[in-house]
mmCIF file of the N, C-alpha and C atoms, coordinates in Angstrom:
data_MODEL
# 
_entry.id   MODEL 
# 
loop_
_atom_site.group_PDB 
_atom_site.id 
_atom_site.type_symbol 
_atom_site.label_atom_id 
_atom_site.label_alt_id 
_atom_site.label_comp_id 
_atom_site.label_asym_id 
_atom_site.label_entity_id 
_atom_site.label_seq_id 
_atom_site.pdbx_PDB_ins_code 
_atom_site.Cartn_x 
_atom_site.Cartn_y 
_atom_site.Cartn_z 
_atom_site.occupancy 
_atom_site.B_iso_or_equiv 
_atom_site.pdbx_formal_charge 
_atom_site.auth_seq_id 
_atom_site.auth_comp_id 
_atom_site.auth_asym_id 
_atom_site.auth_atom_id 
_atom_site.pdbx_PDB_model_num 
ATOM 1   N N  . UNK A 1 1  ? 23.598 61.417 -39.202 1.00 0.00 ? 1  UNK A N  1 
ATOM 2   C CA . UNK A 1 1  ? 23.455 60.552 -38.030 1.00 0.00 ? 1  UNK A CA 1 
ATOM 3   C C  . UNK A 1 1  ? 22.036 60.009 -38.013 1.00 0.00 ? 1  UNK A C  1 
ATOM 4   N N  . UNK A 1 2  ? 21.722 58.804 -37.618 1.00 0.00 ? 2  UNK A N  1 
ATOM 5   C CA . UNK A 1 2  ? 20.986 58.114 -37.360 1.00 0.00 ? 2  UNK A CA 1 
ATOM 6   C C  . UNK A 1 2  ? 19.066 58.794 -36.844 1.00 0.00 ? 2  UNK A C  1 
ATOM 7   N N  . UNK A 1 3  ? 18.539 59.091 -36.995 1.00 0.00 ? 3  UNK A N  1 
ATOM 8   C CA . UNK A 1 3  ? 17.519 59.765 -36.043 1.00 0.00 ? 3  UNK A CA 1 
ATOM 9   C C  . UNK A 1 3  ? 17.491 59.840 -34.988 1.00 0.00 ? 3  UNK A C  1 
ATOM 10  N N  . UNK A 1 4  ? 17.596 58.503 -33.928 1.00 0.00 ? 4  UNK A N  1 
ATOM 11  C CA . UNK A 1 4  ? 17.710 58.268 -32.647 1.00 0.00 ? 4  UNK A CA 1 
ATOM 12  C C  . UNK A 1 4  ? 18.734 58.679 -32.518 1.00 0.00 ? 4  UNK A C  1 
ATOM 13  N N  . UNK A 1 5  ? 18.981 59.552 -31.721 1.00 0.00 ? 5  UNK A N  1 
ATOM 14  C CA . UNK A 1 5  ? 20.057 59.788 -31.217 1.00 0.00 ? 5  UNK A CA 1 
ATOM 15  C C  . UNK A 1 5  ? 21.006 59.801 -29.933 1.00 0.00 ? 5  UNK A C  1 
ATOM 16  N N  . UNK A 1 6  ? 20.800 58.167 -29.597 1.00 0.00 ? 6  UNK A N  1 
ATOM 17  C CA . UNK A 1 6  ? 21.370 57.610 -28.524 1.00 0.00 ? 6  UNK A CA 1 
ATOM 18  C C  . UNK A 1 6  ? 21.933 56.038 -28.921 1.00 0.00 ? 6  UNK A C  1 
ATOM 19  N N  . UNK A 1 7  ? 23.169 56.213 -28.065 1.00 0.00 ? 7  UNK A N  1 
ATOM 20  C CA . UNK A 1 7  ? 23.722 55.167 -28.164 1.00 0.00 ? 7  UNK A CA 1 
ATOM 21  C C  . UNK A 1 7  ? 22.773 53.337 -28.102 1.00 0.00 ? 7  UNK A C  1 
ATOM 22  N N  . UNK A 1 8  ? 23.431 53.014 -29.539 1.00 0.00 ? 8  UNK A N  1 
ATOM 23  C CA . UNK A 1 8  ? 22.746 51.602 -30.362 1.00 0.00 ? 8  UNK A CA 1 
ATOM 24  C C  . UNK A 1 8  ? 23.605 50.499 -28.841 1.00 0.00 ? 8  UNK A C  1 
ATOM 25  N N  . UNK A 1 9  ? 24.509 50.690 -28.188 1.00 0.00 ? 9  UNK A N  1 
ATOM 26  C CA . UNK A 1 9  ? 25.175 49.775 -27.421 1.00 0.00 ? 9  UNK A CA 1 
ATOM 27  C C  . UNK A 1 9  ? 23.904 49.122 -26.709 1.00 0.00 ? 9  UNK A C  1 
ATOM 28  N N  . UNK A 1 10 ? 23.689 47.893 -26.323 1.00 0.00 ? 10 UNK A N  1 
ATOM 29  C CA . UNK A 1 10 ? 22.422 47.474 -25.295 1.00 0.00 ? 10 UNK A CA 1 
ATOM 30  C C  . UNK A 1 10 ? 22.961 47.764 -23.761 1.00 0.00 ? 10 UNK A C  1 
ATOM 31  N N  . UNK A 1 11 ? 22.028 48.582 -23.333 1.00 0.00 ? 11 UNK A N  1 
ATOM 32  C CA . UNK A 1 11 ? 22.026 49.287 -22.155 1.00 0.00 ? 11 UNK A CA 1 
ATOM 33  C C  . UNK A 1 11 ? 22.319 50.517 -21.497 1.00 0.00 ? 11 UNK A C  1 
ATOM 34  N N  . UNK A 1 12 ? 23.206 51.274 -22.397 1.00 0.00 ? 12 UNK A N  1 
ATOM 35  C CA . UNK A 1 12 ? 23.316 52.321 -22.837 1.00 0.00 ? 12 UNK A CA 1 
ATOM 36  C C  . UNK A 1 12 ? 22.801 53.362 -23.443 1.00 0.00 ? 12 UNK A C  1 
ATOM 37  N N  . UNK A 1 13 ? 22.259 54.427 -22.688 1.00 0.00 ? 13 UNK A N  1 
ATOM 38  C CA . UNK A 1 13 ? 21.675 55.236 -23.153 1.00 0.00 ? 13 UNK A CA 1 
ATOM 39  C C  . UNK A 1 13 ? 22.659 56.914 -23.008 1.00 0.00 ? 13 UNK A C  1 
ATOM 40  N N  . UNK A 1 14 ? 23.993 57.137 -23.526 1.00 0.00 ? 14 UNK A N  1 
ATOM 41  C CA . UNK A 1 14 ? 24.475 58.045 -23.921 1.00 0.00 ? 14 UNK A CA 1 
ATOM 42  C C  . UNK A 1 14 ? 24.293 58.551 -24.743 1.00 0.00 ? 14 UNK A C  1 
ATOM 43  N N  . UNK A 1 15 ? 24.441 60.191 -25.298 1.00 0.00 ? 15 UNK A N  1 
ATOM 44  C CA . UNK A 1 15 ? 24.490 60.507 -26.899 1.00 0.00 ? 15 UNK A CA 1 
ATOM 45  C C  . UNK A 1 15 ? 25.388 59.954 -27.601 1.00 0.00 ? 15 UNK A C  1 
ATOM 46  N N  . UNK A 1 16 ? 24.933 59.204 -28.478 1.00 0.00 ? 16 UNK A N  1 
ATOM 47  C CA . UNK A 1 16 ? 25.574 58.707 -30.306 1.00 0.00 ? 16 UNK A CA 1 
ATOM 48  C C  . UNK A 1 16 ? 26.506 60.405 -30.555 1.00 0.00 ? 16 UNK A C  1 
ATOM 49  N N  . UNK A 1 17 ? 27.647 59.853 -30.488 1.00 0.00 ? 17 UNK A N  1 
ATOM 50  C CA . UNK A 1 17 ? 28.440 60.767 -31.067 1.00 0.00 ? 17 UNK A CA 1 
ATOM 51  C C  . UNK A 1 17 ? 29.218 60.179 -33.049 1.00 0.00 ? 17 UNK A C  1 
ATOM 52  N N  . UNK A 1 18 ? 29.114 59.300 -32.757 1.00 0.00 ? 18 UNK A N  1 
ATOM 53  C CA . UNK A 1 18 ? 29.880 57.927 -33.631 1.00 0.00 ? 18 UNK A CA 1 
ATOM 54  C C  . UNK A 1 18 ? 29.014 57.812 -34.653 1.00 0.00 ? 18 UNK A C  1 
ATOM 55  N N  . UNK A 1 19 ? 29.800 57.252 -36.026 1.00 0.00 ? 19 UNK A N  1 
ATOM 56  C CA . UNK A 1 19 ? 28.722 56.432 -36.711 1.00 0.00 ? 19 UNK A CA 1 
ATOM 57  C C  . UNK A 1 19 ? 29.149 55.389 -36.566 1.00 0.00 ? 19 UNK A C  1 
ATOM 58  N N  . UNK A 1 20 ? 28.756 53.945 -36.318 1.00 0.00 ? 20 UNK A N  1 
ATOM 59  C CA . UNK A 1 20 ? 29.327 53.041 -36.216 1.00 0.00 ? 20 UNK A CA 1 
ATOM 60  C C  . UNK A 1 20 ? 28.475 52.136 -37.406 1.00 0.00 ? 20 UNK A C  1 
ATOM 61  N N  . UNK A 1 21 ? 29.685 51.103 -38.273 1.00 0.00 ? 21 UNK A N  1 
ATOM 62  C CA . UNK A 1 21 ? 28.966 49.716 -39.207 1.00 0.00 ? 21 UNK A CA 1 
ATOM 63  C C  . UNK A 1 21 ? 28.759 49.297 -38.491 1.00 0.00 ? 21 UNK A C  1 
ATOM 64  N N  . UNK A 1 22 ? 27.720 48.765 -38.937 1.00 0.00 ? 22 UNK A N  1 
ATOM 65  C CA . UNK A 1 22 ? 27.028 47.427 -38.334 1.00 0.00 ? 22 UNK A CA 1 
ATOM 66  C C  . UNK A 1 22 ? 27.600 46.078 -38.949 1.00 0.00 ? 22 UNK A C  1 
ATOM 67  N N  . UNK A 1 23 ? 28.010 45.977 -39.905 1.00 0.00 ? 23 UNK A N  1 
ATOM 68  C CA . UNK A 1 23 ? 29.076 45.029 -40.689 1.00 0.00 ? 23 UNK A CA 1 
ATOM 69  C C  . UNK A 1 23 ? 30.454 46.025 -40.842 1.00 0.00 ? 23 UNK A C  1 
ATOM 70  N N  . UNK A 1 24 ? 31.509 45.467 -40.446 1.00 0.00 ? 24 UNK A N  1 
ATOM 71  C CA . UNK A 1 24 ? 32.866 46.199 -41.057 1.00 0.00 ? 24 UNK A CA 1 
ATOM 72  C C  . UNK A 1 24 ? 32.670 46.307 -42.131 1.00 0.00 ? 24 UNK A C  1 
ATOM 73  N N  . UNK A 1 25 ? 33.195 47.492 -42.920 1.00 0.00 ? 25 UNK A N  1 
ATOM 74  C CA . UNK A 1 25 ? 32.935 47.531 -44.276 1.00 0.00 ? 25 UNK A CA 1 
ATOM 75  C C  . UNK A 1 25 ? 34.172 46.928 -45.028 1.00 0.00 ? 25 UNK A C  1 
ATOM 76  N N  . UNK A 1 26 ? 35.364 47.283 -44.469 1.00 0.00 ? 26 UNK A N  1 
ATOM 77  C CA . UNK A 1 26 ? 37.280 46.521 -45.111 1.00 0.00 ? 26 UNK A CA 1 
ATOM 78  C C  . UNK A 1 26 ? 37.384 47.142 -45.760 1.00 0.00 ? 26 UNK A C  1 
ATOM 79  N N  . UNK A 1 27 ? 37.145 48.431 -46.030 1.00 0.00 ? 27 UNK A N  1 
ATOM 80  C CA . UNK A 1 27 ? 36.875 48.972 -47.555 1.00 0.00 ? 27 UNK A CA 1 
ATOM 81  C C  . UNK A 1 27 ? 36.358 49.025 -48.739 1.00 0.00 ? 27 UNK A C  1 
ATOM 82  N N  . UNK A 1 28 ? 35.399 48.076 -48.445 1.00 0.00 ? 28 UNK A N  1 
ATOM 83  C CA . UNK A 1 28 ? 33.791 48.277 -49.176 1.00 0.00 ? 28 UNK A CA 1 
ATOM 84  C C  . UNK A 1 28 ? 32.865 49.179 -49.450 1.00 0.00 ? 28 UNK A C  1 
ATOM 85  N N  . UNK A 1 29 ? 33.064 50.417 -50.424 1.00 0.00 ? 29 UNK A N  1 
ATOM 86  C CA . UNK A 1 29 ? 32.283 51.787 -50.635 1.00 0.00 ? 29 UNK A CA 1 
ATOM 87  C C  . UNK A 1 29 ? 30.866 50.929 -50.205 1.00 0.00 ? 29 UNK A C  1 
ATOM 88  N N  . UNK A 1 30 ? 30.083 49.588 -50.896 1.00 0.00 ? 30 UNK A N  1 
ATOM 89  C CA . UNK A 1 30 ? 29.306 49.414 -50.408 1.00 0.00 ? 30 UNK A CA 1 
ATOM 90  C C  . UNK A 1 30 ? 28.428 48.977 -48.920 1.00 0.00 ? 30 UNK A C  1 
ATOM 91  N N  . UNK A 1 31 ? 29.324 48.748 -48.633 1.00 0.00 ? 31 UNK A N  1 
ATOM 92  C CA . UNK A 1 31 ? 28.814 48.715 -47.202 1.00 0.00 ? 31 UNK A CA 1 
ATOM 93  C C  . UNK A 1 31 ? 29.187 49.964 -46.240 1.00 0.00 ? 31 UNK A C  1 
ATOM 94  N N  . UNK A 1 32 ? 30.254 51.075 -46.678 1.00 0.00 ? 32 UNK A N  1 
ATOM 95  C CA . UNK A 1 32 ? 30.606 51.828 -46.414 1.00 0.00 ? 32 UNK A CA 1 
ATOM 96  C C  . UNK A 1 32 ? 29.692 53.035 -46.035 1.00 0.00 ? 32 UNK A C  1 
ATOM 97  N N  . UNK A 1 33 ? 29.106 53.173 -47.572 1.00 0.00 ? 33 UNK A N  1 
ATOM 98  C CA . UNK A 1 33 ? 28.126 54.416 -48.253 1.00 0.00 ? 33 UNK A CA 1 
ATOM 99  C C  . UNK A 1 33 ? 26.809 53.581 -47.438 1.00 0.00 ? 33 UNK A C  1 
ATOM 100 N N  . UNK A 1 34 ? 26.633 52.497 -47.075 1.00 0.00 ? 34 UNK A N  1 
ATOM 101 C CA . UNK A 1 34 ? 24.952 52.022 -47.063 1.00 0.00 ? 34 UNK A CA 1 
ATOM 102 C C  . UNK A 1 34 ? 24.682 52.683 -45.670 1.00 0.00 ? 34 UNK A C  1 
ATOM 103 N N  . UNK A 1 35 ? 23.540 53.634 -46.046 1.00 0.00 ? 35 UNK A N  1 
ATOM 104 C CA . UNK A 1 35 ? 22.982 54.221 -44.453 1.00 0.00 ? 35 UNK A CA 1 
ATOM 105 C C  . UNK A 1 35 ? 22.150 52.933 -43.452 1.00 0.00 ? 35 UNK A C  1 
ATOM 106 N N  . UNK A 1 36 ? 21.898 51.765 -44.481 1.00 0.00 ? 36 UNK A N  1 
ATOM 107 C CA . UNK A 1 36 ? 21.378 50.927 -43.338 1.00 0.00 ? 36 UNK A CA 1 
ATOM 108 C C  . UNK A 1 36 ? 22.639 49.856 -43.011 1.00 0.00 ? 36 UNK A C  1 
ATOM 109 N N  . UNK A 1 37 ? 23.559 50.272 -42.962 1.00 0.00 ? 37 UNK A N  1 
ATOM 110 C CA . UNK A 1 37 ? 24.948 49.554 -42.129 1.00 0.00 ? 37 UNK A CA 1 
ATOM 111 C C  . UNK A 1 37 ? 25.612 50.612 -41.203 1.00 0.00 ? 37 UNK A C  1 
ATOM 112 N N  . UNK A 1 38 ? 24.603 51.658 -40.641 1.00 0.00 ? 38 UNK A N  1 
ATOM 113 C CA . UNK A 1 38 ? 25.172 52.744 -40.055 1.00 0.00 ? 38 UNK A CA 1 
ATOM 114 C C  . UNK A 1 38 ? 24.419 52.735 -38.909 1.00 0.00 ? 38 UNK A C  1 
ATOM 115 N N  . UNK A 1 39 ? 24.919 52.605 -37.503 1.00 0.00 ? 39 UNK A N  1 
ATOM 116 C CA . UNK A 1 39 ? 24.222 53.198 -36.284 1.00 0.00 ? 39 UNK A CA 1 
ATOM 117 C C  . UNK A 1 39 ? 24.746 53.837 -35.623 1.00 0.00 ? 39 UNK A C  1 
ATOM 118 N N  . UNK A 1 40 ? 24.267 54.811 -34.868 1.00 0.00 ? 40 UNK A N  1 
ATOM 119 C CA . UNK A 1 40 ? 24.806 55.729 -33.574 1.00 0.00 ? 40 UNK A CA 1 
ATOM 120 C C  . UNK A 1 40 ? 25.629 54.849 -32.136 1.00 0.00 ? 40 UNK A C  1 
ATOM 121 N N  . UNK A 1 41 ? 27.039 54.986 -32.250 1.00 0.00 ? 41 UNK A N  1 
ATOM 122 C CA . UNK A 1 41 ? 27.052 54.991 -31.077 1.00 0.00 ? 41 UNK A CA 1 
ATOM 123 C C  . UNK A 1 41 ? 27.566 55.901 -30.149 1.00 0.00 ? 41 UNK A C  1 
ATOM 124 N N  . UNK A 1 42 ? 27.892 55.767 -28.611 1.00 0.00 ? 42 UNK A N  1 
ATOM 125 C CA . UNK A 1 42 ? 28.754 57.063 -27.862 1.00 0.00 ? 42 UNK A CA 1 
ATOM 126 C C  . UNK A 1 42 ? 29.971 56.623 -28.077 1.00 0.00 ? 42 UNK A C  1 
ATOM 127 N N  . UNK A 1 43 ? 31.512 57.768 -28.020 1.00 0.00 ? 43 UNK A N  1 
ATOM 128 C CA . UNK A 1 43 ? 32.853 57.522 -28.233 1.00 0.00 ? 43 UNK A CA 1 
ATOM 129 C C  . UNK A 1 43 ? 33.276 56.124 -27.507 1.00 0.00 ? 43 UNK A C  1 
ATOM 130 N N  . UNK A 1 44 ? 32.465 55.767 -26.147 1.00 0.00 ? 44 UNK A N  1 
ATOM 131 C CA . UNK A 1 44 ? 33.462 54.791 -24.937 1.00 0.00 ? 44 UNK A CA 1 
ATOM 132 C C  . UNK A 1 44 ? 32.641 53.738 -25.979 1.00 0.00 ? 44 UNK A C  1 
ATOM 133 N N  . UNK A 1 45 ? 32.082 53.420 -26.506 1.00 0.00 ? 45 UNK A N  1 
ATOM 134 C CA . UNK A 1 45 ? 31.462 51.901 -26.990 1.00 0.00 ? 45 UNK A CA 1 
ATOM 135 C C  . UNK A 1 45 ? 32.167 52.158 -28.454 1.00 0.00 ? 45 UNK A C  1 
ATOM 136 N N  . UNK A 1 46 ? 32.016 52.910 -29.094 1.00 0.00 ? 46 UNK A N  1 
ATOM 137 C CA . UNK A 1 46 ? 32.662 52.521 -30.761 1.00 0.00 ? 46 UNK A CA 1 
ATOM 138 C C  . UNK A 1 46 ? 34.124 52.574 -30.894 1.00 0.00 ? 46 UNK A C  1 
ATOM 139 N N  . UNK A 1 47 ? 34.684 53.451 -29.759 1.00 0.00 ? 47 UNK A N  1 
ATOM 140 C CA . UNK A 1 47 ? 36.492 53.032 -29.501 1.00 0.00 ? 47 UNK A CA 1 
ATOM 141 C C  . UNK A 1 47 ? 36.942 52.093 -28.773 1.00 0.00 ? 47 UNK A C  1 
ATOM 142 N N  . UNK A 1 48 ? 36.071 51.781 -27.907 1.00 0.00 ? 48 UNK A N  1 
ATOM 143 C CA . UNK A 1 48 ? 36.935 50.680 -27.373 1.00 0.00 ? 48 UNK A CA 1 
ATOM 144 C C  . UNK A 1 48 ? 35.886 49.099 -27.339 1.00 0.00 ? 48 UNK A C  1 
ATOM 145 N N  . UNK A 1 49 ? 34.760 48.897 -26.301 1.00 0.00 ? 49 UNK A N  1 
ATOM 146 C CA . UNK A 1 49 ? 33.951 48.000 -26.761 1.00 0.00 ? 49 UNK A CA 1 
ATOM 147 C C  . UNK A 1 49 ? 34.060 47.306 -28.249 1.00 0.00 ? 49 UNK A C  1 
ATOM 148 N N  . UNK A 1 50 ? 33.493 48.657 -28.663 1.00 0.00 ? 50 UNK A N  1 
ATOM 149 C CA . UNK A 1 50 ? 33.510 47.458 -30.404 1.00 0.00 ? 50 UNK A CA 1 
ATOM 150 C C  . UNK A 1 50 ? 34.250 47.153 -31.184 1.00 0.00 ? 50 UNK A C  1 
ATOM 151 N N  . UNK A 1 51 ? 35.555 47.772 -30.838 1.00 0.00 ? 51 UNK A N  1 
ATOM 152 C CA . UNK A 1 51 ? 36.969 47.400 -31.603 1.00 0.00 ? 51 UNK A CA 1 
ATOM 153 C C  . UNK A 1 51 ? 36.817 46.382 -30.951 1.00 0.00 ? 51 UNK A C  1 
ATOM 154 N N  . UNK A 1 52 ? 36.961 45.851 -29.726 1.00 0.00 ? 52 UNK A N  1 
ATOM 155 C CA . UNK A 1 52 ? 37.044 44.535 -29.229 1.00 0.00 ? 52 UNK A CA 1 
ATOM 156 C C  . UNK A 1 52 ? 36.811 43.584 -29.765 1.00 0.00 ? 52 UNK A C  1 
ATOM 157 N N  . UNK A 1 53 ? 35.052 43.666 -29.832 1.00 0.00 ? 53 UNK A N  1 
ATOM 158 C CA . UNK A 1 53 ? 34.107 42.760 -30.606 1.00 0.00 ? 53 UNK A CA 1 
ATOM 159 C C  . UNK A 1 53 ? 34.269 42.456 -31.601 1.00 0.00 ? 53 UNK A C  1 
ATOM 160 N N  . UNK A 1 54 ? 35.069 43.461 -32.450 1.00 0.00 ? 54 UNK A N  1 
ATOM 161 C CA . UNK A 1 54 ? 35.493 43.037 -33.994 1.00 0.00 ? 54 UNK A CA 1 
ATOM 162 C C  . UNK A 1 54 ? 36.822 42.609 -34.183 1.00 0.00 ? 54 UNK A C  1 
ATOM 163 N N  . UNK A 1 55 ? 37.751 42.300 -33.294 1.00 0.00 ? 55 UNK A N  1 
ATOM 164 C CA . UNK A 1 55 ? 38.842 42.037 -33.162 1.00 0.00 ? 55 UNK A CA 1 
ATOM 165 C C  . UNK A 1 55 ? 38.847 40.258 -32.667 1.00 0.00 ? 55 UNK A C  1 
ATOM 166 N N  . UNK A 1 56 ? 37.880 40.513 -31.641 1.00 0.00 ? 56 UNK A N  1 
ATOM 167 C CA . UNK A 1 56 ? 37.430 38.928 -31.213 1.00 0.00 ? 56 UNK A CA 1 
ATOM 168 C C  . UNK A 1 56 ? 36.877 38.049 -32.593 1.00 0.00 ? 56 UNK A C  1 
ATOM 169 N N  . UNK A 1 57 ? 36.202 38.569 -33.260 1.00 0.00 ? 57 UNK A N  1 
ATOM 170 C CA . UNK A 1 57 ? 35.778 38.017 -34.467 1.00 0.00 ? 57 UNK A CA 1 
ATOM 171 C C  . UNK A 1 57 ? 36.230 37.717 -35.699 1.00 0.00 ? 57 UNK A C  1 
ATOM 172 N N  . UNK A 1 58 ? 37.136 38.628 -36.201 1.00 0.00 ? 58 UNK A N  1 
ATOM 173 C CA . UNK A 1 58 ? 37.990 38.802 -36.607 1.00 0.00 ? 58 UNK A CA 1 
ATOM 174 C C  . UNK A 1 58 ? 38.874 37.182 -36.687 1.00 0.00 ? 58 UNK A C  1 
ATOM 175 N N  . UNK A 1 59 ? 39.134 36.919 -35.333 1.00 0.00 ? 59 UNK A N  1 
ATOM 176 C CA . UNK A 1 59 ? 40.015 36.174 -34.958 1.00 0.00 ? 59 UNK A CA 1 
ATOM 177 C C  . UNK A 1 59 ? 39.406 34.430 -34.871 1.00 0.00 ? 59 UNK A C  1 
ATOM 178 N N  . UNK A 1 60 ? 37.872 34.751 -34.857 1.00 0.00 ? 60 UNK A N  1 
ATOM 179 C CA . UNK A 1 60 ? 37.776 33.527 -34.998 1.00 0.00 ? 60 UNK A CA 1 
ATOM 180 C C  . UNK A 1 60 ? 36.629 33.092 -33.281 1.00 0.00 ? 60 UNK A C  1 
ATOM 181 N N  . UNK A 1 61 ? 36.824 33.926 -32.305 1.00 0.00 ? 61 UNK A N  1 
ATOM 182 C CA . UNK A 1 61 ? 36.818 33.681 -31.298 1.00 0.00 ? 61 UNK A CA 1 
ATOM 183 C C  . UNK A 1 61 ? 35.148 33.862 -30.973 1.00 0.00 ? 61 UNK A C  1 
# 
């Protein structure tokens, strides 16, 4: 995990339970394995928030 160990979400200051990409990886060992595509977040932001965000994008939106 990350050093900091509080949630990367802006405004949020929970414990980082999560590793969260910072780029989806799709199954990219490389972006997968890269510790600098890795940040801390808490469970309520990397399950639901950022599925969002990457779903919105995803899509185009």
């Amino acid at each position: 995990m990350h050093e900091n160990r509080r949630c990367k979400w802006p405004g949020c200051t929970a414990e980082a339970t999560h590793v969260d990409h910072i780029i989806p990886h799709k199954g990219d060992p490389k972006l997968r394995d890269d510790p600098k595509n890795w940040q801390g977040l808490c469970a309520h932001h990397h399950n639901s928030a950022k599925q969002r965000l990457e779903r919105r994008i995803s899509k185009g939106k």
